[in-house]
C-alpha positions as CSV (number, residue, x, y, z in Angstrom):
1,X,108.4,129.6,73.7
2,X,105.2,127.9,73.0
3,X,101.9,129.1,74.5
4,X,98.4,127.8,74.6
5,X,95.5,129.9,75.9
6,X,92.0,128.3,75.9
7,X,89.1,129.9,76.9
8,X,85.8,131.7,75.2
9,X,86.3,135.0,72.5
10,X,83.4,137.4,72.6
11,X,82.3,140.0,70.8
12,X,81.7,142.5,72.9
13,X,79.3,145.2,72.2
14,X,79.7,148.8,74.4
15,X,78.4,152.4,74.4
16,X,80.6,155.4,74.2
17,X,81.4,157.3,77.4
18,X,78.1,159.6,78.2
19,X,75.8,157.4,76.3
20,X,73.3,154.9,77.8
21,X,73.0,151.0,76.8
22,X,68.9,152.3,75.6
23,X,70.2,154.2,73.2
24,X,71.1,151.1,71.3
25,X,74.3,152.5,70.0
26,X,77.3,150.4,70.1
27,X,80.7,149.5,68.8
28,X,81.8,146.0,68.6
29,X,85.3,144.6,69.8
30,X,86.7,141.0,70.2
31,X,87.3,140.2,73.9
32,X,87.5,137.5,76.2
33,X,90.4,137.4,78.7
34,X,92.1,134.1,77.4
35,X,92.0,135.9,73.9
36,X,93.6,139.1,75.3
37,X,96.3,137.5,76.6
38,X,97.0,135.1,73.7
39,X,97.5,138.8,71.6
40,X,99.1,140.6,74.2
41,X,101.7,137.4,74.5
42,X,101.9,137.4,70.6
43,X,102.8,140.6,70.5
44,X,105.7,140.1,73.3
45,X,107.2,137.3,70.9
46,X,105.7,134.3,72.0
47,X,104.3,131.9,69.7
48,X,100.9,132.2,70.9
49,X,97.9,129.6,70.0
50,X,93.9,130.0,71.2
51,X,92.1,127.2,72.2
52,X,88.0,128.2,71.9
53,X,85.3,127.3,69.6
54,X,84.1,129.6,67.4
55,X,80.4,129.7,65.1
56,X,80.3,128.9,61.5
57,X,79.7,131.8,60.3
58,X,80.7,135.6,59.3
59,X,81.3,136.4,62.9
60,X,83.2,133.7,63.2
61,X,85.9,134.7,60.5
62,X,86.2,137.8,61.5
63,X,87.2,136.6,64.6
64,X,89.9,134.7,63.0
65,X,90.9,137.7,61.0
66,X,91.4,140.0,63.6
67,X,93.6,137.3,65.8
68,X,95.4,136.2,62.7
69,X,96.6,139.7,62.6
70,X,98.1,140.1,66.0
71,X,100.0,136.5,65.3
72,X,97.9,134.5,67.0
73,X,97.9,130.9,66.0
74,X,94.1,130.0,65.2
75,X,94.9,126.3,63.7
76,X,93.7,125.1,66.9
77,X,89.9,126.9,66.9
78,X,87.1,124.7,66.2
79,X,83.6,125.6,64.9
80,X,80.1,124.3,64.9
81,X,76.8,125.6,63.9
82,X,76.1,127.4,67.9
83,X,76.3,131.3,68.9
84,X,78.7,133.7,69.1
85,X,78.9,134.5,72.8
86,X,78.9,138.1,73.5
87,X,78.4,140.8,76.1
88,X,77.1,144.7,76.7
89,X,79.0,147.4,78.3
90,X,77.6,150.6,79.5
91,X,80.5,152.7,79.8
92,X,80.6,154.7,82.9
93,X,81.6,157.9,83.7
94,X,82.7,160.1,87.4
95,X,80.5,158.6,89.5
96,X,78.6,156.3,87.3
97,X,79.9,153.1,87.1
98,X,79.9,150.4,84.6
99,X,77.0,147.5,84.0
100,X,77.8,144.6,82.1
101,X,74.8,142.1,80.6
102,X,76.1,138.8,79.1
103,X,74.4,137.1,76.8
104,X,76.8,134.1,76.4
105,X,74.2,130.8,76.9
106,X,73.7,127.9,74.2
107,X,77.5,130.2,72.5
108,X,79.5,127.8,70.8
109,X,82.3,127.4,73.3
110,X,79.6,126.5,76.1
111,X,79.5,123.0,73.7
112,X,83.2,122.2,74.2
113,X,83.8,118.8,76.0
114,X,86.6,116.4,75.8
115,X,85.6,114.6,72.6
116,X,86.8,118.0,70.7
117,X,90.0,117.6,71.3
118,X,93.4,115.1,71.8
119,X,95.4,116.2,74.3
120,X,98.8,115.4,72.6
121,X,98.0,117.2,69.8
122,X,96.7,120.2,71.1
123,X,99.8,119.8,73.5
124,X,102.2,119.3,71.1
125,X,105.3,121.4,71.8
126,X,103.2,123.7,74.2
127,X,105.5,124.7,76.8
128,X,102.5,127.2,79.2
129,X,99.3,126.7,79.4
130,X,96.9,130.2,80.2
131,X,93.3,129.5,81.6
132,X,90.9,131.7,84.0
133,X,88.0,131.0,85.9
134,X,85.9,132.6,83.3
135,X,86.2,129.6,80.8
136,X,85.7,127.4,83.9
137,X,82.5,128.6,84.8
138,X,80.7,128.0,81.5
139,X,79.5,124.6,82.6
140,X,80.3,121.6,84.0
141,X,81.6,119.8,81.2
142,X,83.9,122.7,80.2
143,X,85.4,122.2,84.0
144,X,85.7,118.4,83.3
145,X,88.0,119.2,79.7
146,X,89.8,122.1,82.0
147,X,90.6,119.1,84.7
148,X,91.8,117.0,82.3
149,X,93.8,119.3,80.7
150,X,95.3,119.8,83.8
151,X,96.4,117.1,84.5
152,X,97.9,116.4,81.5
153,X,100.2,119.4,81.9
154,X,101.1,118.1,85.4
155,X,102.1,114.8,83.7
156,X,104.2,116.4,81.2
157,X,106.0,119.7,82.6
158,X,103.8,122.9,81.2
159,X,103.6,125.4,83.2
160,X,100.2,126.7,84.1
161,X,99.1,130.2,84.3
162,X,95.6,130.0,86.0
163,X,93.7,133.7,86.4
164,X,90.8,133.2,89.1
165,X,88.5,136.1,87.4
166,X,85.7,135.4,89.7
167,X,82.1,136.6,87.8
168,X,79.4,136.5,89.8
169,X,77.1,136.9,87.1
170,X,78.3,133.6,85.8
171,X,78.4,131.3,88.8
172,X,78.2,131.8,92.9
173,X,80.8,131.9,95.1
174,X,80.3,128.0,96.5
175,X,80.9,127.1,93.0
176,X,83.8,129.0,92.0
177,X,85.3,128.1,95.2
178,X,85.2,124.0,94.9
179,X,86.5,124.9,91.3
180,X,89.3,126.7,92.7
181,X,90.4,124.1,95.3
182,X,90.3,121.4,92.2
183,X,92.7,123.3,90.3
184,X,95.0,124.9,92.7
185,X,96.6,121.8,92.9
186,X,97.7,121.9,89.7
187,X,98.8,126.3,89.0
188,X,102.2,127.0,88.4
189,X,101.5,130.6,88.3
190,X,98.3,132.1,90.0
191,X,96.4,135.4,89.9
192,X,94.5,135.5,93.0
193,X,93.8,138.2,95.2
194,X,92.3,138.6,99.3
195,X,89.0,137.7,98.3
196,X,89.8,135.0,96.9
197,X,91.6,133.8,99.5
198,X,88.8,134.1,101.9
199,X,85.8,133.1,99.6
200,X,87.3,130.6,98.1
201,X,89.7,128.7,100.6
202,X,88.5,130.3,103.7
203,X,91.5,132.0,104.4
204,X,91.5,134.5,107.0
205,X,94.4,137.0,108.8
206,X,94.7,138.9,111.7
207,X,97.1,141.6,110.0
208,X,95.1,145.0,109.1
209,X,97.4,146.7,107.1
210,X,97.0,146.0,103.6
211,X,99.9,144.4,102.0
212,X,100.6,142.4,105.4
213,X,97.4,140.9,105.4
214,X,98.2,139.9,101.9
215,X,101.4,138.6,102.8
216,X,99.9,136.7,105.4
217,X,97.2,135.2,103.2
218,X,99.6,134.2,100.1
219,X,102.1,132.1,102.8
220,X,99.1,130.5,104.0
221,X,98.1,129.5,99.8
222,X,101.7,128.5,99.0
223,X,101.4,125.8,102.1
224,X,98.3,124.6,100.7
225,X,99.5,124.7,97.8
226,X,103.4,124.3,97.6
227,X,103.7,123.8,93.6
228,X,102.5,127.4,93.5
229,X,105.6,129.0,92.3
230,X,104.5,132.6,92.0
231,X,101.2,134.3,93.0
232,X,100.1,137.9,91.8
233,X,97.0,140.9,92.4
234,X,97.0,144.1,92.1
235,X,94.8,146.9,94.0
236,X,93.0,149.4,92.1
237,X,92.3,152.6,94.3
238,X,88.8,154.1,92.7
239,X,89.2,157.9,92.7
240,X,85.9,157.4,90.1
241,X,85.0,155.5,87.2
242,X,87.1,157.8,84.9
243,X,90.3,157.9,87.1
244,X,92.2,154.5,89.4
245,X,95.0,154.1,91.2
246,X,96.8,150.6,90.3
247,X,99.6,149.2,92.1
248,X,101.0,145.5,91.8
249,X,101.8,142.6,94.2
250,X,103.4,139.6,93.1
251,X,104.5,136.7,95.9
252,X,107.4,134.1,95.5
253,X,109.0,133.9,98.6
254,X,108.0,137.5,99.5
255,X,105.6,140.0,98.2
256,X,107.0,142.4,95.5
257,X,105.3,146.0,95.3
258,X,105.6,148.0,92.4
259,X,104.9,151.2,91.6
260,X,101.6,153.1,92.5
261,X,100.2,154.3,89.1
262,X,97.9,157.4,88.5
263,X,95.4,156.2,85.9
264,X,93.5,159.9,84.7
265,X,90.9,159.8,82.0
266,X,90.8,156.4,81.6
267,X,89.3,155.3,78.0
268,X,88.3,152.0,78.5
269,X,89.3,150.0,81.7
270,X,88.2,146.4,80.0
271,X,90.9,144.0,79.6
272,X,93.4,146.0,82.1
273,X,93.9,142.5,83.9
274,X,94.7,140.5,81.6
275,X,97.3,143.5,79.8
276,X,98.8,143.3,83.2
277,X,98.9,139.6,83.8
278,X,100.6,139.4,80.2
279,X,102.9,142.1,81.1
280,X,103.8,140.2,84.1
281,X,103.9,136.7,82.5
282,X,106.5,137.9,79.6
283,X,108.7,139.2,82.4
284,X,108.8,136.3,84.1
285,X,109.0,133.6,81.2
286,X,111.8,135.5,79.6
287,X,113.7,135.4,83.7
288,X,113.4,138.9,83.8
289,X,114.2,140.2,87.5
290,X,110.7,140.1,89.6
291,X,110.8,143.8,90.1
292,X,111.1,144.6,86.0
293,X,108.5,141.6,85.6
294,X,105.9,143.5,88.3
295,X,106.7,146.9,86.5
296,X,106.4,146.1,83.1
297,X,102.6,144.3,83.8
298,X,101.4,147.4,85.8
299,X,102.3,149.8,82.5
300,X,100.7,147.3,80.2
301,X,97.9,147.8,82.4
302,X,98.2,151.3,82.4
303,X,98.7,151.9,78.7
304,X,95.6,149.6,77.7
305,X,93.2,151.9,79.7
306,X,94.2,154.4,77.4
307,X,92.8,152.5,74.4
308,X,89.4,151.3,73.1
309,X,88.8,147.1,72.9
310,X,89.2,144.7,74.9
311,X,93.2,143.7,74.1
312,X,96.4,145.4,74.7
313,X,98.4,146.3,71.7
314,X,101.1,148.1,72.9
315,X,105.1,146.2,72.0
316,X,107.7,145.8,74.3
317,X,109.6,149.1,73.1
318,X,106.5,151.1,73.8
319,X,106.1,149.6,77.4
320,X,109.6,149.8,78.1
321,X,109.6,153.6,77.2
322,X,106.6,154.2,79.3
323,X,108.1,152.5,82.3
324,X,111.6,155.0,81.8
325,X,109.2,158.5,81.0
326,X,105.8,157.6,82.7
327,X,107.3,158.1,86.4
328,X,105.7,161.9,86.6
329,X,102.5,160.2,86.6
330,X,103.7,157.7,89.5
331,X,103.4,158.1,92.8
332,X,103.5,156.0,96.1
């Protein structure tokens, strides 16, 4: 199966646990949520292709390295003579939490408009099509190509895979949410969660228990929005910034619960979203049973906090294996 992920590839610069973002001590890793996925999903055995726009430069290839070795297809990656976006972490710790600074303005990718590209080419054979808010909320023009792009899946059966990832560093909530009601109409699979739901649509429910009210909340979506096929969150119980609680939710005509997993001594919690929205997505394009699907994401998710970088490298076997001898860490 064919799979096209567009969206920004940072480099992302962070401090090791105990260490300030003063100190000026850093190490560098290649992020950017579209990018995570596109290795996570090579690694599943999808041929997996990145859409983004990447500097001239040194930076720029080793960029390219480091997806060419995870499989990714880079043939698709422009360039141009612009910036490498990029952002800061200051690792937390206990009861210290994390600060992020971007520094992604004038970056190459912020440059991409429809000009860059034909859409049956970059098309071509494509059978899903992974974007998130993130790469929506670089600018205007960027929405206008993501639109487009839409649209042209609509026309011609891909399946979309749309990740709201709402920043608000990046953009407010009025714009994110007249974003999100122009593209809803056009998600085959959405990750969206209940504030999403009320920011952005205005959804509200009268249920106060937890996974009722998202019940509620995702019935309401799905009649807004009946091409919606399957919609997905999780909830991450923080114990502190060192140790979660993750448990996932995905909605068809019901809402699935997985597992409640203990997260202890997490290493790095970056990219734990999009390890489990892979994990989910190669359950589900492979027409793996919902339940297995649900599980397998949440133990991606679980096994990439306890790694440095922004992507998941973990295979199927290792997953799997972790899903049958991980339960004593589980509970519910």
């Amino acid at each position: 199966m064919k799979v096209l992920c567009m969206g920004e590839t940072l480099l992302r610069y962070s401090t090791q646990k105990g260490h300030r973002m003063s100190e000026l001590d850093f190490q560098v890793h290649v992020g950017g949520s579209e990018t995570n996925i596109a290795v996570s999903l090579a690694q599943y055995g999808f041929e997996t292709s990145l859409l983004t726009k990447l500097p001239r430069h040194a930076l720029g290839d080793a960029v390219i390295s480091f997806l060419k070795s995870f499989d990714v297809d880079t043939s698709k990656i422009l360039r141009n003579d612009m910036r490498m976006g990029s952002y800061f972490l200051e690792n937390g710790s206990g009861n210290r939490t994390s600060q992020v600074i971007y520094d992604r303005q004038y970056s190459a990718m912020t440059s991409f408009c429809l000009d860059d590209i034909v859409l049956e080419d970059i098309f071509q054979g494509v059978e899903v099509f992974v974007v998130s808010g993130i790469t929506v909320a670089l600018n205007e023009t960027v929405r206008h190509v993501v639109l487009k792009m839409l649209e042209y899946c609509r026309g011609n059966d891909i399946l979309v895979v749309y990740d709201s990832n709402y920043r608000a560093k990046m953009w407010s909530i009025e714009e994110a949410g007249k974003a999100f009601q122009s593209i809803l109409p056009y998600v085959d699979i959405l990750s969206a969660g209940i504030l999403d739901a009320q920011n952005f649509l205005g959804l509200t429910s009268q249920e106060s228990e937890f996974e009722k009210q998202l019940t509620d909340l995702y019935q309401q979506m799905k009649k807004m929005y009946p091409h919606l096929k399957y919609i997905t969150s999780t909830k991450r119980e923080i114990v502190s910034t060192s140790v979660n609680n993750l448990t996932g939710y995905l909605y068809d005509e019901k809402l699935h619960v997985s597992r409640t997993y203990h997260i202890d001594d997490i290493v790095d919690r970056v990219g734990g979203g999009d390890a489990y929205l892979s994990g989910l997505l190669y359950g589900l394009l492979n027409h793996k049973e919902k339940d297995y699907s649900l599980e397998f994401g949440c133990c991606a998710s679980v096994l990439k906090h306890t790694i440095h970088g922004d992507a998941n490298t973990f295979s199927i076997h290792e997953i799997e294996s972790f899903m049958e001898s991980g339960t004593s860490r589980i509970n519910r």
